[in-house]
C-alpha positions in Angstrom: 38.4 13.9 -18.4 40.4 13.6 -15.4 43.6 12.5 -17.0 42.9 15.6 -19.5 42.8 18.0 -17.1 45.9 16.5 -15.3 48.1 16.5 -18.2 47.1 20.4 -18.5 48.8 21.1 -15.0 51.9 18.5 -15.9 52.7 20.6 -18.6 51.9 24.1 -16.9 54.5 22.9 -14.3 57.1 21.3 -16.9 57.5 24.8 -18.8 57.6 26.5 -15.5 54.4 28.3 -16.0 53.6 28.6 -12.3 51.4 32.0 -12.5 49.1 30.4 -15.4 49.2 27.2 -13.0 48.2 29.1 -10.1 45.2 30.5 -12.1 44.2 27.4 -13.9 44.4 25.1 -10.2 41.7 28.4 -9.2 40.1 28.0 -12.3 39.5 24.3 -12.2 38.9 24.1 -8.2 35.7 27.0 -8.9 34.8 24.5 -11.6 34.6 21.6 -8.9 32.6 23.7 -6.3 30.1 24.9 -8.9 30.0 21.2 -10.2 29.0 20.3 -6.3 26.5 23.0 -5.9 24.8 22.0 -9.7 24.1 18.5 -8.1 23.2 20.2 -4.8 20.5 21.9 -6.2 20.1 18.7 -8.4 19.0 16.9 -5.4 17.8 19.8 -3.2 14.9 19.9 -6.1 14.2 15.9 -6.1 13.8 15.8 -2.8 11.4 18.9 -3.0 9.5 17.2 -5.8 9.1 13.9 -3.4 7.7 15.5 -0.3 5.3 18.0 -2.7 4.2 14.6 -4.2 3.8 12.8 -0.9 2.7 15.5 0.5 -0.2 15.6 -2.0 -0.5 11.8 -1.7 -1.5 12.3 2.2 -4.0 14.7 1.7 -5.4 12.7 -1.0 -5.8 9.4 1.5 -6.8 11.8 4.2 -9.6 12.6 2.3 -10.4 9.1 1.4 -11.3 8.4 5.4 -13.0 11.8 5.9 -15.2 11.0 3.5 -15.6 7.2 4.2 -15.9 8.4 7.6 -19.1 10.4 6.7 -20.4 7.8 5.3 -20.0 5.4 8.0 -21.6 8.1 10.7 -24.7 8.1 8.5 -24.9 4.3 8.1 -24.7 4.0 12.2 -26.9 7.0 12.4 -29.3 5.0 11.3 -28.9 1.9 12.7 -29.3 3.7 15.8 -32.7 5.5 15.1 -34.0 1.9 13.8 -32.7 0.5 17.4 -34.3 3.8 19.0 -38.0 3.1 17.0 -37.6 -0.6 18.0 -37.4 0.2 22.1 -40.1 2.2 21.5 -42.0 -0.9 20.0 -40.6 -3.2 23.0 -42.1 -0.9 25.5 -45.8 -0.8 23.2 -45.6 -4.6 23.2 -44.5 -4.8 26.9 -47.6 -3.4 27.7 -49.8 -4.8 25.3 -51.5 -7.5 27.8 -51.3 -10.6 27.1 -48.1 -10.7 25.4 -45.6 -13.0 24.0 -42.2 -13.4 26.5 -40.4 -14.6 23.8 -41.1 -12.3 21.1 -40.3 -9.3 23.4 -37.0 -11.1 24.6 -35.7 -11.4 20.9 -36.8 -8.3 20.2 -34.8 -7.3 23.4 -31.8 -9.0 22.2 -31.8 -6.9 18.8 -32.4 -4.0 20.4 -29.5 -4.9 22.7 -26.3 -5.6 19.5 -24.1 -2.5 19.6 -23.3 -1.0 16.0 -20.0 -0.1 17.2 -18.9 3.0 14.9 -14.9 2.3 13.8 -13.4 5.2 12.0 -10.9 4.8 9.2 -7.5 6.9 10.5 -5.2 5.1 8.9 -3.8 8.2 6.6 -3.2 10.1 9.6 -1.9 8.0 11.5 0.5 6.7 9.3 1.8 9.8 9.1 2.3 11.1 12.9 3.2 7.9 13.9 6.3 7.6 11.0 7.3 11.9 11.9 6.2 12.8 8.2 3.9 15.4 9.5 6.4 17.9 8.7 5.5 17.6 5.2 2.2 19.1 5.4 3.4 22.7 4.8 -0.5 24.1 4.9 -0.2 25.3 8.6 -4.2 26.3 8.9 -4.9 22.7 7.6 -2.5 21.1 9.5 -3.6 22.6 12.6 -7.4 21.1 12.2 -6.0 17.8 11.2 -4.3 17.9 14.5 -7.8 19.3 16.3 -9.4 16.6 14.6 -7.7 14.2 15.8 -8.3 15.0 19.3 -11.9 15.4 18.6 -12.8 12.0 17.2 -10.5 10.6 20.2 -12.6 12.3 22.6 -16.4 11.5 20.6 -14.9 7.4 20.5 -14.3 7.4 24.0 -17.6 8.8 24.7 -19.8 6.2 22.7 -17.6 3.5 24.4 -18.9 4.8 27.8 -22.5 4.8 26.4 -22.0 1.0 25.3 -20.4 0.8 29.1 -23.6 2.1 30.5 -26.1 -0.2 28.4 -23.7 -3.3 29.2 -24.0 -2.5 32.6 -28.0 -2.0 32.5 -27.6 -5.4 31.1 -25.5 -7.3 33.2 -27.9 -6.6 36.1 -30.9 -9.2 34.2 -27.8 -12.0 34.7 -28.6 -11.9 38.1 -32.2 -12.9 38.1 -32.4 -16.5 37.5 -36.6 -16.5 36.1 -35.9 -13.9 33.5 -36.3 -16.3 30.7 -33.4 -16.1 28.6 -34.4 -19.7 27.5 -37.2 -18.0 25.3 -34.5 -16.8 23.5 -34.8 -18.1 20.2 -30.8 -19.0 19.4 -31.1 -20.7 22.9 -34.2 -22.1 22.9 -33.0 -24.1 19.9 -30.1 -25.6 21.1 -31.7 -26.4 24.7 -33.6 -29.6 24.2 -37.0 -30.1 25.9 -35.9 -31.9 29.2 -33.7 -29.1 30.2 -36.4 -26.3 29.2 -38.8 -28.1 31.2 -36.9 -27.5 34.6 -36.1 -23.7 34.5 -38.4 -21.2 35.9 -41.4 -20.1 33.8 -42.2 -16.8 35.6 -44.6 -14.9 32.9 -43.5 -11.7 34.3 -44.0 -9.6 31.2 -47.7 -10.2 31.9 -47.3 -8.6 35.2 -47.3 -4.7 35.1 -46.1 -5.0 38.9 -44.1 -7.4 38.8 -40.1 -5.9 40.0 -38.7 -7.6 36.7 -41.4 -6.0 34.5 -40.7 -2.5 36.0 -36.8 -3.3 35.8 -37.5 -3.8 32.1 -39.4 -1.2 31.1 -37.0 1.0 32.7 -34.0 0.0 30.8 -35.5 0.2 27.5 -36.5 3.7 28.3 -32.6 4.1 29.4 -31.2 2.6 25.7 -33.6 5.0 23.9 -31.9 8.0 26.0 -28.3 6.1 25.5 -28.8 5.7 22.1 -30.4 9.4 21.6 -27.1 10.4 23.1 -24.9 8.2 20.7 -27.3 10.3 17.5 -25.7 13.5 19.2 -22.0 12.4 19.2 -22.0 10.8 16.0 -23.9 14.4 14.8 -21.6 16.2 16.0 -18.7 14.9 15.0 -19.8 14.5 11.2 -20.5 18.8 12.4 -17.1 19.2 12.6 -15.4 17.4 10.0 -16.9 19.2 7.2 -14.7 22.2 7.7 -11.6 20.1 7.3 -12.9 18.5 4.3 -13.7 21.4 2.8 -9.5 22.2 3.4 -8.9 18.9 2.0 -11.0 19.6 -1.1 -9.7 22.6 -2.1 -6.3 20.2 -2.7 -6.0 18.8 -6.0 -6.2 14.9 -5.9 -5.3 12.8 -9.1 
């Protein structure tokens, strides 16, 4: 083609045809430019057709960890009532005299496991942290992703300082060497009989006065209001992210 269009100007020049020349060098250069603007908007249009599908794709996984998300905050919704109703148990049994310091103490160390809530952000994050969030070109929706965000950020860091607080309720029983965490049954199985034999057996759950017993019952009553607390947050936040599903939803996902 190129050779075909060069042998037209050769022979333009060669019979001295320099007007025509003129036009058809015009002619052929508008050709090029439009040829250069066809694949332009060749490629202008791909590339819109990529970020329209990616930009699909990302509300599509977005979704995915809302809604796994709401899911998870009802699963540790509930383990957290069943810790709550099993406190309240502990402190029954506490005072249920005579009781069994070992069966309160595993009890205790039930009560005690932390059902740590983990969200799934991955969608998001994958795309602030790679600069793609220019591609969401729903400014309303964007905007509450964003608010979102700093939301959950701000509810995690506030059950981390409720698991903080029990930890540290906690720690202070480490201190008193005739607590008993022998009677504990994973211990108390791999501590053979000599060794149990020597540490203190002070039956201080039989003891409503007794500074340990008081200590005790105290702290449970504390878990039941930390863990009342980590109801709220997890409430709240599954409150707020139904408005931004509901954005999310009205997307259509294949």
């Amino acid at each position: 083609m190129i050779k075909f269009f060069r042998k037209i100007r050769q022979n333009l020049l060669s019979e001295g045809k320099t007007e025509k020349y003129l036009k058809y060098a015009i002619g052929e250069i508008v050709l090029v430019v439009i040829g250069i603007l066809i694949a332009l908007q060749i490629n202008n249009w791909n590339e819109n057709r990529k970020n329209k599908n990616a930009e699909a794709d990302y509300y599509c996984r977005i979704l995915d960890d809302f809604e796994l998300n709401d899911k998870l905050i009802d699963e540790t919704s509930k383990l957290t009532t069943d810790k709550i109703k099993l406190c309240k148990e502990l402190i029954l049994d506490l005072n249920k005299l005579p009781n069994d310091r070992g069966e309160i103490l595993n009890k205790f160390v039930i009560a005690l496991r932390q059902d740590v809530f983990v969200p799934s952000n991955i969608a998001f994050e994958d795309i602030t942290s790679s600069g793609q969030l220019k591609l969401l070109r729903d400014l309303e929706l964007k905007n509450r992703l964003i608010q979102h965000s700093t939301f959950l950020n701000n509810i995690l860091n506030l059950l981390q300082e409720n698991r903080n607080e029990i930890l540290k309720r906690m720690s202070d029983f480490e201190l008193i060497c005739d607590f008993g965490f022998q009677d504990i049954d994973y211990l108390n199985q791999e501590l053979d009989k000599e060794l149990l034999e020597v540490l203190p057996k002070n039956d201080w759950t039989n003891e409503i006065n007794n500074p340990i017993f008081v200590k005790f019952q105290d702290n449970l009553v504390f878990f039941i209001a930390m863990l009342i607390r980590q109801k709220q947050h997890l409430s709240n936040l599954k409150k707020e992210m139904q408005e931004p599903i509901g954005l999310l939803k009205e997307k259509e996902c294949k």
